[in-house]
ZATI-315962 format. One record per residue: residue in one letter; z, y negated, x of N, C-alpha, C in turn. Coordinates in steps of 0.001 Angstrom, whole numbers, plus 500000, padded with zeros to 6 digits. Layout:
<marlums>
AZYXZYXZYX ...
</marlums>
This chain:
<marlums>
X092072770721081432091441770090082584092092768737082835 X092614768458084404092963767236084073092137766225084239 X092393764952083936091209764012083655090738763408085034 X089334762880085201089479762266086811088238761499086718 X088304760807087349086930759339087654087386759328088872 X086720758916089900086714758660091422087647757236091619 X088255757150092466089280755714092639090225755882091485 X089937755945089958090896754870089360092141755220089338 X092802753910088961094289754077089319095356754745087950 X094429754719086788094749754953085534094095755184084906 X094009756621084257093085756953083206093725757842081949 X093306757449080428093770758284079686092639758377078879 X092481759717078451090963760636077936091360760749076219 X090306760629075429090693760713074157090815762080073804 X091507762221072669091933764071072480090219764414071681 X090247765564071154089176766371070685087932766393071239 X087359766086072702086259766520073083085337767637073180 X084558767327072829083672768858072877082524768948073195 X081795767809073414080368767966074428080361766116074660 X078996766138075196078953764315075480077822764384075594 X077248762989075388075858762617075591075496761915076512 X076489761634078016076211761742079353075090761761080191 X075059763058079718073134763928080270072092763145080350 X071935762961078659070757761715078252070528761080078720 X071899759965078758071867758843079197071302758957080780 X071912759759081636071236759467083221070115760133083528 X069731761109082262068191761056082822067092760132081887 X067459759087081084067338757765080974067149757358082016 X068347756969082182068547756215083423067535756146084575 X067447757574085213066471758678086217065643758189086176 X064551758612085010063511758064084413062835756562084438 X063800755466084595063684754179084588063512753474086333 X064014754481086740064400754172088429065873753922088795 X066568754284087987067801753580088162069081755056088548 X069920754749089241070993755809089076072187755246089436 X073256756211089043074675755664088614075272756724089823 X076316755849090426077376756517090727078386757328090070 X078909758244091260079476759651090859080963759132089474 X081319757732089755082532757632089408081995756708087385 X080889755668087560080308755501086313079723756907085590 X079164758161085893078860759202085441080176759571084877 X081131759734085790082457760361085215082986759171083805 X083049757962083762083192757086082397082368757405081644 X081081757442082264080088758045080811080139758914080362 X080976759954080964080805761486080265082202761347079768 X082939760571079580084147760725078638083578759738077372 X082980758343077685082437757584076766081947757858075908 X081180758857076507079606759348075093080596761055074916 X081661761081074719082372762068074534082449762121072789 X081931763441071907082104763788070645082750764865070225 X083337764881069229084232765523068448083156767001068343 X083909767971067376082791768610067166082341768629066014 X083027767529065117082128767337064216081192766282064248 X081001765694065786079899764551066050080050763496066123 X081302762977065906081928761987066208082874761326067070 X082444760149067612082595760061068886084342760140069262 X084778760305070547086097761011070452086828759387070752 X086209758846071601086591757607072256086670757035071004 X086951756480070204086712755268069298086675754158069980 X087645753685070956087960752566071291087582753271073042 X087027752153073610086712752659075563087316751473076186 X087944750932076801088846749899077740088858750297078723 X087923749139079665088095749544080959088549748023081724 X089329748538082111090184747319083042089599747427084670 X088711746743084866087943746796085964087529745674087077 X087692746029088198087475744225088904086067743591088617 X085869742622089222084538741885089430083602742657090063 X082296742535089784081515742561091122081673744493091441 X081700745400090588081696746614090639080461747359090514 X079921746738089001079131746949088317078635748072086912 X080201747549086500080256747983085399079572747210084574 X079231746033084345078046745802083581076904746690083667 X076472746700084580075120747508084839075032748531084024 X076056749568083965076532750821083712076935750635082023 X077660749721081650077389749771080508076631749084079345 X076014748189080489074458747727079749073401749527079606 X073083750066080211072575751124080128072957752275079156 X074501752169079005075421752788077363074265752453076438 X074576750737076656074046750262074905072450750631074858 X071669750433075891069962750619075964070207752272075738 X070898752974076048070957754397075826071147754357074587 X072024754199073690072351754084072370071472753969071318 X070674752368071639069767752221070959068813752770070877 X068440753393072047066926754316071760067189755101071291 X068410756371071221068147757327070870068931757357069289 X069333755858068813069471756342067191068895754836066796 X067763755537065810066636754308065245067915753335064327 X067597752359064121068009751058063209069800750802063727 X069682751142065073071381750675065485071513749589065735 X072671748982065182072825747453065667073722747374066779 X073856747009067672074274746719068871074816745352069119 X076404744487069576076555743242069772076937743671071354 X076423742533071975077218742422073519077889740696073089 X079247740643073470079651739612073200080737739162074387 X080914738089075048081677737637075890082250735904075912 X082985735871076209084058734604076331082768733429076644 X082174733470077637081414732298078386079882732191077752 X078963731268077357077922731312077631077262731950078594 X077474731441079920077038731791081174076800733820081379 X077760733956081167078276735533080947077297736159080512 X077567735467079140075832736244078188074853736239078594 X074328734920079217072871734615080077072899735694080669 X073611735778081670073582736999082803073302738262082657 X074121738462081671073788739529080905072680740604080426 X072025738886079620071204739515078856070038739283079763 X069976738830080738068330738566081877068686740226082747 X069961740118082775069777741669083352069394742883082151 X069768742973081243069389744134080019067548743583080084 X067450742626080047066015742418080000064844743005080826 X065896742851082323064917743117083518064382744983083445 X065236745375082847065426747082082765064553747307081612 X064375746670080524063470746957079352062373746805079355 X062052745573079905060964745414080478059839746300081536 X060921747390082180060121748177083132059052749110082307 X057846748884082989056704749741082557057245751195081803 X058291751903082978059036753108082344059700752878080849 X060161752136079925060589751364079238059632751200078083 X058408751153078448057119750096077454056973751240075921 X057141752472076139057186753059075010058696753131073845 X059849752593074198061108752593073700061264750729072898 X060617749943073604060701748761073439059813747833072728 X059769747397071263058795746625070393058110745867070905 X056595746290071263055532745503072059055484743998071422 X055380743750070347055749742609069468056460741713069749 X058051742525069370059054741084069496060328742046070371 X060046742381071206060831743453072352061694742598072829 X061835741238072813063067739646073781062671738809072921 X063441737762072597063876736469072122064874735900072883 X064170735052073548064888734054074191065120732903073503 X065422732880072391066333731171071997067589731062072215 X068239730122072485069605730024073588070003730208072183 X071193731109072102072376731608071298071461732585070343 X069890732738070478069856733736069720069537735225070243 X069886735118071980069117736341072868069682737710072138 X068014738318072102068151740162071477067187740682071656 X067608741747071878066706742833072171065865743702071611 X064830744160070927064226745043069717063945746207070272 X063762747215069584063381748467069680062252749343068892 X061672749802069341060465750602068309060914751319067115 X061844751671067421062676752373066097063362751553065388 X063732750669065437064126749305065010065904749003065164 X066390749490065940067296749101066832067506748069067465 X068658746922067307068621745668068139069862745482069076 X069371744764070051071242744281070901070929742801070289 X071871742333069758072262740813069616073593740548071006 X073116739349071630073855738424072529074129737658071791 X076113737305072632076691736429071628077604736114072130 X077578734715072552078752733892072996080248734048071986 X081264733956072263082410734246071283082852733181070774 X081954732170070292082396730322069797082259730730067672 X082681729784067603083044730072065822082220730265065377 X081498731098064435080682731753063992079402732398064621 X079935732793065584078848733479066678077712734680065878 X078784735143065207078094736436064700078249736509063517 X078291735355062756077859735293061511076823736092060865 X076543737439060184075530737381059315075405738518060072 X075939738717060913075842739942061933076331741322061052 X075804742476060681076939743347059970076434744922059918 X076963745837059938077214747019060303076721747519062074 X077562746725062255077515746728063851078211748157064333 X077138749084065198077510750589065287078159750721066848 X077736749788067087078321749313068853078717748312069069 X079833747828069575080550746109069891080479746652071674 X080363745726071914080898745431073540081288744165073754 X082938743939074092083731743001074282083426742744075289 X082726741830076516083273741353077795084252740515077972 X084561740015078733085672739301079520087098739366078747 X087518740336078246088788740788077464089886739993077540 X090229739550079032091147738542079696091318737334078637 X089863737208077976090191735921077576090161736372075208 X090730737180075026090046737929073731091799737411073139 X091344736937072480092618736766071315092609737285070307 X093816737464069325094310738342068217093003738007066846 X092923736380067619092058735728066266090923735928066609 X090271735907067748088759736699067540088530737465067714 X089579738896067952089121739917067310088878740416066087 X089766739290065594089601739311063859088501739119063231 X088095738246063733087041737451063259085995738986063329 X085849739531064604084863740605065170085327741851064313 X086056742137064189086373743369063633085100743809062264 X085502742992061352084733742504060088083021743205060174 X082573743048061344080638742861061356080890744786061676 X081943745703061808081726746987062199081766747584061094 X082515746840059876082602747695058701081163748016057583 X081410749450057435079904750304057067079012750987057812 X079510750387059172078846750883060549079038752691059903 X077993753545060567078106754774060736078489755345062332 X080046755712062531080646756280063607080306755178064650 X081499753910064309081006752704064902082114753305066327 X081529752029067630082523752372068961082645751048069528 X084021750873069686083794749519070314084275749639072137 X083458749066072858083917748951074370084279747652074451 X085503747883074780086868746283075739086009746611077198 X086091745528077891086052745377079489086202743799080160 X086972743943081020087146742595081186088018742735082738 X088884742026083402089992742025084218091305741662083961 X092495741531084607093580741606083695093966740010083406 X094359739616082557094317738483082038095806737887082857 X095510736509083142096705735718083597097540735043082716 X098571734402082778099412733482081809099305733093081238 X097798732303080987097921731483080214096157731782079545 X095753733087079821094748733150079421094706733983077893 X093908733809076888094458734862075712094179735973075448 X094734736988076651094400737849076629095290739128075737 X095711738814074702096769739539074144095974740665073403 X095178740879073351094496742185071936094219743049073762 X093895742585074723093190743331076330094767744033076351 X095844743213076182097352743731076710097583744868076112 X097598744440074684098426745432074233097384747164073969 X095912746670073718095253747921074404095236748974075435 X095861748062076412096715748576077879097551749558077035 X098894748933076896099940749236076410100471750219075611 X099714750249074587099017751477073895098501752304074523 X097672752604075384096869753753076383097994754155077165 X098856753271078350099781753914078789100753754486077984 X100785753955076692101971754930076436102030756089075761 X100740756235075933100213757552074967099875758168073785 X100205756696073128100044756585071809098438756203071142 X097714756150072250096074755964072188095003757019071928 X094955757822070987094466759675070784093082759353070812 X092615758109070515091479757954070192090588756994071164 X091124756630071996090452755800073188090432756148074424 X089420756106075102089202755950076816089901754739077426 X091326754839078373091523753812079114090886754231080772 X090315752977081048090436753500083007090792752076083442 X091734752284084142092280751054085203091816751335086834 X090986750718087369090727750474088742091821748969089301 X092703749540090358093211748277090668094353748812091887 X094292747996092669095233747898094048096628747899093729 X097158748089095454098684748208095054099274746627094799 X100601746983094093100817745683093088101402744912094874 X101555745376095585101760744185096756100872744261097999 X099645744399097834098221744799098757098043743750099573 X097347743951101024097460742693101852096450742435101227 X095625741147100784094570740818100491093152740816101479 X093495741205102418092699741367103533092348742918104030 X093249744082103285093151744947103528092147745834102947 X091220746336103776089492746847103154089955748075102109 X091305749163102549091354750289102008092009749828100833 X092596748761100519092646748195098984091754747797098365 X091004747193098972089467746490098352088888748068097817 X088889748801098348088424750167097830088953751186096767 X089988750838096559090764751043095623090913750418094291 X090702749258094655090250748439093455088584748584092902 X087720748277093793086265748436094070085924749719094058 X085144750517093217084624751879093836082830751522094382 X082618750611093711081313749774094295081819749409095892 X082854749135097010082912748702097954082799750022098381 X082471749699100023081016749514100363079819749580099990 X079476750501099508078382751013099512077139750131098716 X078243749174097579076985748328096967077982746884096620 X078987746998096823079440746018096934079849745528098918 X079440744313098961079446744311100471080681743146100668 X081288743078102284082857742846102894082214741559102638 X080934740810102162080770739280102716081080738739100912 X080850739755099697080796739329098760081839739151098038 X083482740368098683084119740412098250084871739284099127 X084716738799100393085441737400101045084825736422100623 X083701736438099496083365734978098948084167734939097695 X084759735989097338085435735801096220086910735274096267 X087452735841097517088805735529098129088941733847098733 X087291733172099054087342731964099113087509731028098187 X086939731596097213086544730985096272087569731139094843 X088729731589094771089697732018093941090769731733094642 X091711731273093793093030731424094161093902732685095046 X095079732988095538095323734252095764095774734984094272 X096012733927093555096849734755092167095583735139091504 X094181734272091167093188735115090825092779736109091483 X092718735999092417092283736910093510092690738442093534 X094012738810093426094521739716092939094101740290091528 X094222739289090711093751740065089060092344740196089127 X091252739241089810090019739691089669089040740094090613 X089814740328091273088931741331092660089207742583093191 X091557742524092755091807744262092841092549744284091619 X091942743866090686092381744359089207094130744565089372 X094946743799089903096498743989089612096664743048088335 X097377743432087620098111743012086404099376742682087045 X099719741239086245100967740528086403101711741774085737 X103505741299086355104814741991086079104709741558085005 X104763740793084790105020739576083441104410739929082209 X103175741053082495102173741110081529103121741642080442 X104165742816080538104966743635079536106369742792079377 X107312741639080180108243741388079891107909740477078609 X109201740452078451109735739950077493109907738360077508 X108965737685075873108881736444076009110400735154075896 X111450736007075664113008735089076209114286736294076618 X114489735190077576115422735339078874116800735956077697 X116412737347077950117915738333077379119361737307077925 X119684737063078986120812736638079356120651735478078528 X119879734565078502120018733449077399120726733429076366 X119318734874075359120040734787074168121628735540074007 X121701736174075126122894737112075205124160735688075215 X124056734734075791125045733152075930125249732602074542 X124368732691073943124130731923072355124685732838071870 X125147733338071673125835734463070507127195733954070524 X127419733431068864128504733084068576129013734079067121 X130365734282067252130923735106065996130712734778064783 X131135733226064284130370732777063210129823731268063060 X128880731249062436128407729539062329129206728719062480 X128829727679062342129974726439061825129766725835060827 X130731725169059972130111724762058642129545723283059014 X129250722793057597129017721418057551127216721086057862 X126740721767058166125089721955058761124449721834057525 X123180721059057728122038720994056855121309722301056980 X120574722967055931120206724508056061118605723983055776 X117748725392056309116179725359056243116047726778056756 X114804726819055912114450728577055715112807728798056518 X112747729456056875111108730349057297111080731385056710 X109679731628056635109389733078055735108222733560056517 X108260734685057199106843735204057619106920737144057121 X105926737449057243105547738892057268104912739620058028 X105141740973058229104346741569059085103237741961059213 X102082742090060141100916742382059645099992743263058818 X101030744483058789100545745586057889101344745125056375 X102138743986056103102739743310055025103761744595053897 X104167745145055432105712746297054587106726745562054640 X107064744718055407108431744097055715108466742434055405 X109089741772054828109076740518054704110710739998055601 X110883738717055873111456738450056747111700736381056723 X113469736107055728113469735251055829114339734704056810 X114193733710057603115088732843058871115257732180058283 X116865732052058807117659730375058529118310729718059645 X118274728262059092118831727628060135119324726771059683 X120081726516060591121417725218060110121802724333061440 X121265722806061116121310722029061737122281721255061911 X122965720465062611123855719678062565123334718341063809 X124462717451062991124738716147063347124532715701065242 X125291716606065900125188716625067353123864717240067793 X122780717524067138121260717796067511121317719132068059 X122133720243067985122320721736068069122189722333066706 X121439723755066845121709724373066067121781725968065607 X121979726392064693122344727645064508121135728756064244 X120932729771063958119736730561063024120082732108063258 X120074732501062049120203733349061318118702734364061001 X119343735325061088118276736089059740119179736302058329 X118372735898057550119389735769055865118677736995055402 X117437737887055493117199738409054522115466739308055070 X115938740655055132114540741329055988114557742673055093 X113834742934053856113528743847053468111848744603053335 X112014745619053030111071746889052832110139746490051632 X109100745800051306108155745210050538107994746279049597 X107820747633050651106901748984049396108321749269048462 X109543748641048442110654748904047593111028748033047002 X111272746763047768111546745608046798110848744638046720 X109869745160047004108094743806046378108843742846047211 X108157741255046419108520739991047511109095739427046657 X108850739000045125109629737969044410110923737851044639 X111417738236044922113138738473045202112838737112046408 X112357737117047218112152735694048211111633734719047434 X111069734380046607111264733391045945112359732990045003 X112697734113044210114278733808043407115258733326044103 X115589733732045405116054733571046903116290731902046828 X115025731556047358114782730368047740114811729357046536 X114601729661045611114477728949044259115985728730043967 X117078728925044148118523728858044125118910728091044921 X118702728440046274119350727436047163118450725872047793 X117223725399046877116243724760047053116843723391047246 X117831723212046203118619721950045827119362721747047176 X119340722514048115120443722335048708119594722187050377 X118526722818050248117429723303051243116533721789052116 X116697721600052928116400720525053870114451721202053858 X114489722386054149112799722694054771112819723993054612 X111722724852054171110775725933053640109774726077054335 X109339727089055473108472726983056795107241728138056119 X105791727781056259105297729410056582104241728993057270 X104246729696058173102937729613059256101592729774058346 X100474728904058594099247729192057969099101730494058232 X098906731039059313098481732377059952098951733653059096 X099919733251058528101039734910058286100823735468056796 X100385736156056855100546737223055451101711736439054331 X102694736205054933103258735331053232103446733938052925 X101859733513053338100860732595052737100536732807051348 X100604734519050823100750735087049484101239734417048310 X102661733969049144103896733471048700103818732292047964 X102652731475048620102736729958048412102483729289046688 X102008730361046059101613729820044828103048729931043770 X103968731486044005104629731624043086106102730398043773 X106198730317045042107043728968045908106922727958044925 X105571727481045088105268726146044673105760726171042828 X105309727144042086105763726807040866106741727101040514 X107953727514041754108809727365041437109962726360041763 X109191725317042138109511723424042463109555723700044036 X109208724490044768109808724163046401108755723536047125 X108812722757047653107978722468048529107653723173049790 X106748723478049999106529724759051635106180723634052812 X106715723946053660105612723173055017105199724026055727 X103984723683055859102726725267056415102982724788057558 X102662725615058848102360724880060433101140725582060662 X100456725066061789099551725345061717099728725229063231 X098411725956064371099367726521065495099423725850066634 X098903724388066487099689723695067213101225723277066872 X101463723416065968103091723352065453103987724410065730 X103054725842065377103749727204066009104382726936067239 X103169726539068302103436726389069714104683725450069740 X104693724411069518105903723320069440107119724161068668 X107006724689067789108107725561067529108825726763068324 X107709727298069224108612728233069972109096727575071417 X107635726688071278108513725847072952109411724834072529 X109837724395071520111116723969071116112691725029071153 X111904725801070721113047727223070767113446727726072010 X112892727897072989112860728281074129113717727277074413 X113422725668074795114150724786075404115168724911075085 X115761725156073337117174724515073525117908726079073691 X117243727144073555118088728254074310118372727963075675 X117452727586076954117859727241077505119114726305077903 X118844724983076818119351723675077368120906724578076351 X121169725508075567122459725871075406123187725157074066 X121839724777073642122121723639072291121810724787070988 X121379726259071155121207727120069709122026728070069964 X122283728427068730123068729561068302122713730781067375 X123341732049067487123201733239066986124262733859066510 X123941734693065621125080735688065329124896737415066160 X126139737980066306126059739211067241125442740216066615 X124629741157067099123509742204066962123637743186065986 X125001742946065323125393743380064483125192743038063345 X124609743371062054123940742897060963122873741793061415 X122137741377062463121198741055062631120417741895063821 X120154743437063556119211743934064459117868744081064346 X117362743621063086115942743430063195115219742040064111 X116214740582063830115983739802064848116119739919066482 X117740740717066706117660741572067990116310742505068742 X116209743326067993115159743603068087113642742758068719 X113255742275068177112092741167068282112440740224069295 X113419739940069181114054739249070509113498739893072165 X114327740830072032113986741698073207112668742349073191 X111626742625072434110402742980072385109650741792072857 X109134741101071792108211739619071723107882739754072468 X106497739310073427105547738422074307105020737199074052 X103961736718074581103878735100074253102053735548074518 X101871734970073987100463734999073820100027733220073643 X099293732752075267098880731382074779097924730623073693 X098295729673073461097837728999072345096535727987072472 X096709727228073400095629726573073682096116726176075587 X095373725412076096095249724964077547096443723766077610 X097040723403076651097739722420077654099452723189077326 X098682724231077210100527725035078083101352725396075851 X100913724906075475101420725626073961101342727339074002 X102310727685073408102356729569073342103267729280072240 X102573731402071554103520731554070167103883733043070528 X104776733441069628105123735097069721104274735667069796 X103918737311070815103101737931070370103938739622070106 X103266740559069115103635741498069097102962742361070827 X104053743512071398103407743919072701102838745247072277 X102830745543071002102641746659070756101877746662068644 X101739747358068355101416747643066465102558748370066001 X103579748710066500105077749054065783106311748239065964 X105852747173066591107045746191066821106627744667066135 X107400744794065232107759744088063901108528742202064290 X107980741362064866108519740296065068108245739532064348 X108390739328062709108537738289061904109870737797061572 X110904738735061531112384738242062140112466736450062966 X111935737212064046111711736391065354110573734838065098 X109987735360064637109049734115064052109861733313063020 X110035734215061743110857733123060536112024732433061249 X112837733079061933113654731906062531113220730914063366 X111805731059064092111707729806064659111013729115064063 X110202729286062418109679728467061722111025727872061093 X112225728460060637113032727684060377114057726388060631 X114154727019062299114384726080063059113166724640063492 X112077725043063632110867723814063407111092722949062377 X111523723859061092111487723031060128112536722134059862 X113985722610060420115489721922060387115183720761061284 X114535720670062550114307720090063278113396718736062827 X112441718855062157111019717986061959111283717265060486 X111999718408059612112178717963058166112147715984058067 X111760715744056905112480714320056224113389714678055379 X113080715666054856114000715908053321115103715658053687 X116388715042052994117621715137052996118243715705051331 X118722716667051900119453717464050471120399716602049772 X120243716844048920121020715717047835122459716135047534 X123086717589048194123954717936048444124139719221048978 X125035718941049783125868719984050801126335720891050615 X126170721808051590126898723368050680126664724077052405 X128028725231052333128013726069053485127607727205053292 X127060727550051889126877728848051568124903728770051981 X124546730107052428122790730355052131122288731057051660 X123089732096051095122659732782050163123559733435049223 
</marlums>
C-alpha cells in the first residue's frame, strides 16, 4: 500500500505494521465532542501503528509541520489517549519556551476537564497548576508532566513511556541527551519530535538530522511527515498556504495566516508558516573550493607542533590532529593518527603523545568528547591537556573557517588523509550560542567527524598555547 496523509509533501511509514490504535483514540475523541480531520486521522493511524508483537512500529514520529495547523491539538489528544488507556503511564510534553508549555497545558486542561472526561480524570488531584510544575493525573494513575526544556527540567522524571518534543527547531544534541536518560525502563517507550524547520542559527541539529535519516531511508522505525510549500512559493499565494496548511481554510483562516506574514520576517515566514527548509539545512559546513586551495604536497619545516584528540560517539574510532604553527601566523594540520579502538584500544595515543610531549607546544580535548577517557592515563603520563569548553569550540572552528578563508592554513592531499577528507566534505555546523559561535555537527549517525574536530582542536591549541617547547623538531610522529 502506498503511504498517504492528505497535503503532505513527505512522508515515510515505519516497516512492520499490523493493526493501530487509531480507532480508540477518535472515538475518544467522538465521545469528548471533539473530531479530527481526515489528514490528523491518517498520522494517527500510522502513529498508534503496532508490530504484531505489540509494539509500537513508529518508535520515533517527526512531524515537520507549520504553525497554526493544529497539530498540537491532535497530538495533545495522542498523549490523553495514551494515558487513559494504559494505567501508571508517564507521559512528558516538553518544549523550548515557557510560554509554549502554558499554552499547552491550559489547552490539555480545557479537554480533561470536560464533564465527558470526569470518569478518566483523578477527582482529587486531576491539574496542578504550580508554574514549572503543570500535570495532569489520571484515575488509573497515569500522569502528563509539563516541562519547559531549562537545566534540570525533568529531573527525577523516569521511565517516561511517552516524550513529546515541541518546538524541535530549537532541540540540540545536548538536550536531547540530557532527555533521552528519563525513557530508560520505560515499557515500549515512543518519542514524538514536532516542531518547524529550524533556521541558522537556531539549534536545531538532533530536528535535522531526524529529517535526514527519514529521507534517506535509513529510518525503519519512525514516522516522518513533512507539510511544506514550494521551495520558491509566492508568499501571497493561497494554493501554497494550502499546501503547507492542511488546517487552511477550513480552520485555519486568510486573516490568521496574514497576521503571521506581518508579523515575521519573509525568511521566518517561509520556515514557519509553509514549513520550507533552508538549502543550507544539508550543505556542507566549509567551502570545498576553499579547502580544495589549501592543499599543499608537503608541510614546511621549522613549525611549532600541537595535537587534538577527539572520538567518535559510538567511541570505535579515535582520531589524533596535528598542527604546526609558524612564525608568519599561518598554519598547517594534519591528521597524524585515526584508528579502529575495537583493535587497537586507545593507549597507543597516549604512548603517541608521551614521546613527542618534549617537543609538543599544546594537547587539545574538547570537554564534550568521549576521549575525556583519556585524561587520567595523559596526565600521568606528564602531559598537560587543555580541555575547551564550547565557547572555545566555537572560537576554534570560527577561527578555522577564517583563516581557510583568509588563505593563511594548510593541508595535505586526500591521499593518506581520507578520513579528514571525508568529514570535511560531510560536517554541518550546529549553533552554539546567540552571538553567532558554531561547532561541527555530524549530518547524519554514520559520518564520523572527529578527524575534523581533532584538527581544529589542534589548531586552537597551536594558536592560544603559552607553552614554548624547549626544543624543535620536524618530525610528529
Amino acid at each position: 500500500m502506498t503511504p498517504k496523509i492528505d497535503g503532505a509533501a513527505r512522508i515515510v511509514v515505519p516497516d512492520g505494521m499490523h493493526s493501530t490504535q487509531e480507532p480508540s483514540l477518535n472515538a475518544l475523541a467522538n465521545a469528548a465532542g471533539d473530531r479530527f480531520d481526515t489528514w490528523q486521522r491518517q498520522i494517527n493511524r500510522y502513529a498508534l501503528a503496532l508490530s504484531v508483537e505489540g509494539f509500537w512500529a513508529a518508535r520515533n514520529v517527526v512531524l515537520s509541520i507549520p504553525r497554526q495547523t493544529g497539530k498540537t491539538f491532535d497530538i495533545g489528544w495522542v498523549v490523553i489517549h495514551r494515558c487513559a488507556q494504559n494505567p501508571g503511564l508517564r507521559a512528558v510534553w516538553t518544549a523550548h519556551h515557557f510560554g509554549v508549555i502554558k499554552d499547552t497545558f491550559e489547552g490539555m486542561t480545557a479537554i480533561v476537564l470536560r464533564p465527558e472526561m470526569a470518569s478518566l480524570v483523578d477527582p482529587d488531584h486531576g491539574v496542578t497548576l504550580a508554574a514549572g510544575k503543570e500535570e495532569i493525573r489520571f484515575r488509573n494513575g497515569s500522569r502528563i508532566f509539563f516541562r519547559a526544556r531549562e537545566r534540570g527540567a525533568l529531573r527525577g522524571v523516569k521511565k517516561v513511556g511517552l516524550l513529546v518534543i515541541d518546538e524541535c527547531q530549537h532541540l540540540s544534541d545536548s538536550a536531547m541527551a540530557a532527555m533521552l536518560p528519563t525513557q530508560n525502563r520505560a515499557y515500549n517507550p515512543q518519542t514524538i519530535y514536532m516542531g518547524t524547520p529550524p533556521g541558522p542559527r537556531d539549534n536545531g541539529e538532533t530536528f535535522t538530522r531526524l529529517r535526514t535519516k527519514a529521507l534517506s531511508g535509513r529510518a525503519h522505525s519512525s514516522l516522518y511527515v513533512e507539510y511544506c510549500a514550494d521551495r520558491n512559493a509566492d508568499l501571497l499565494d493561497r494554493e501554497q498556504w494550502k499546501k503547507a496548511n492542511p488546517s487552511y481554510p477550513s480552520h485555519t483562516s486568510d486573516e490568521a495566516v496574514l497576521n503571521l506574514l506581518d508579523s515575521l520576517t519573509e525568511e521566518h515566514f517561509r520556515r514557519e508558516a509553509l514549513g520550507i527548509w533552508d538549502e543550507n539545512q544539508t550543505n556542507t559546513a566549509i567551502d570545498q573550493a576553499k579547502w580544495d586551495e589549501a592543499t599543499i604536497d608537503k608541510r614546511r619545516p621549522d613549525g611549532v607542533m600541537s595535537f587534538g584528540i577527539d572520538m567518535n560517539p559510538s567511541r570505535t574510532r579515535l582520531s589524533i590532529g596535528a598542527c604546526m604553527k609558524y612564525d608568519d601566523g599561518t598554519a598547517h594540520i594534519e591528521l597524524a593518527e585515526y584508528r579502529d579502538t575495537d583493535k587497537d584500544g586507545v593507549m597507543w595515543a597516549v604512548q603517541l603523545l608521551e614521546r613527542v610531549w618534549d617537543d609538543t607546544a599544546a594537547v587539545v580535548i574538547d570537554a564534550q568528547s568521549p576521549a575525556m577517557s583519556l585524561m587520567t592515563d595523559l596526565q600521568e603520563a606528564g602531559i598537560h591537556v587543555t580541555v575547551t569548553n564550547s565557547a572555545a569550540m566555537g572560537q576554534a572552528c570560527g577561527r578555522f573557517q577564517d583563516m581557510l578563508k583568509d588563505g593563511t592554513l594548510t593541508h595535505l592531499p586526500e591521499d593518506g588523509q581520507q578520513p579528514l577528507w571525508q568529514a570535511v566534505k560531510k560536517a554541518t555546523i550546529r549553533p552554539i550560542n546567540k552571538q553567532g559561535l558554531f561547532g561541527w555537527n555530524r549530518p547524519d549517525d554514520d559520518t564520523d567527524i572527529s578527524p575534523l574536530v581533532a584538527t581544529t582542536i589542534a589548531l586552537h591549541g597551536a594558536m592560544t598555547t603559552r607553552r614554548d617547547p624547549t626544543q624543535e623538531t620536524e618530525a610528529w610522529y
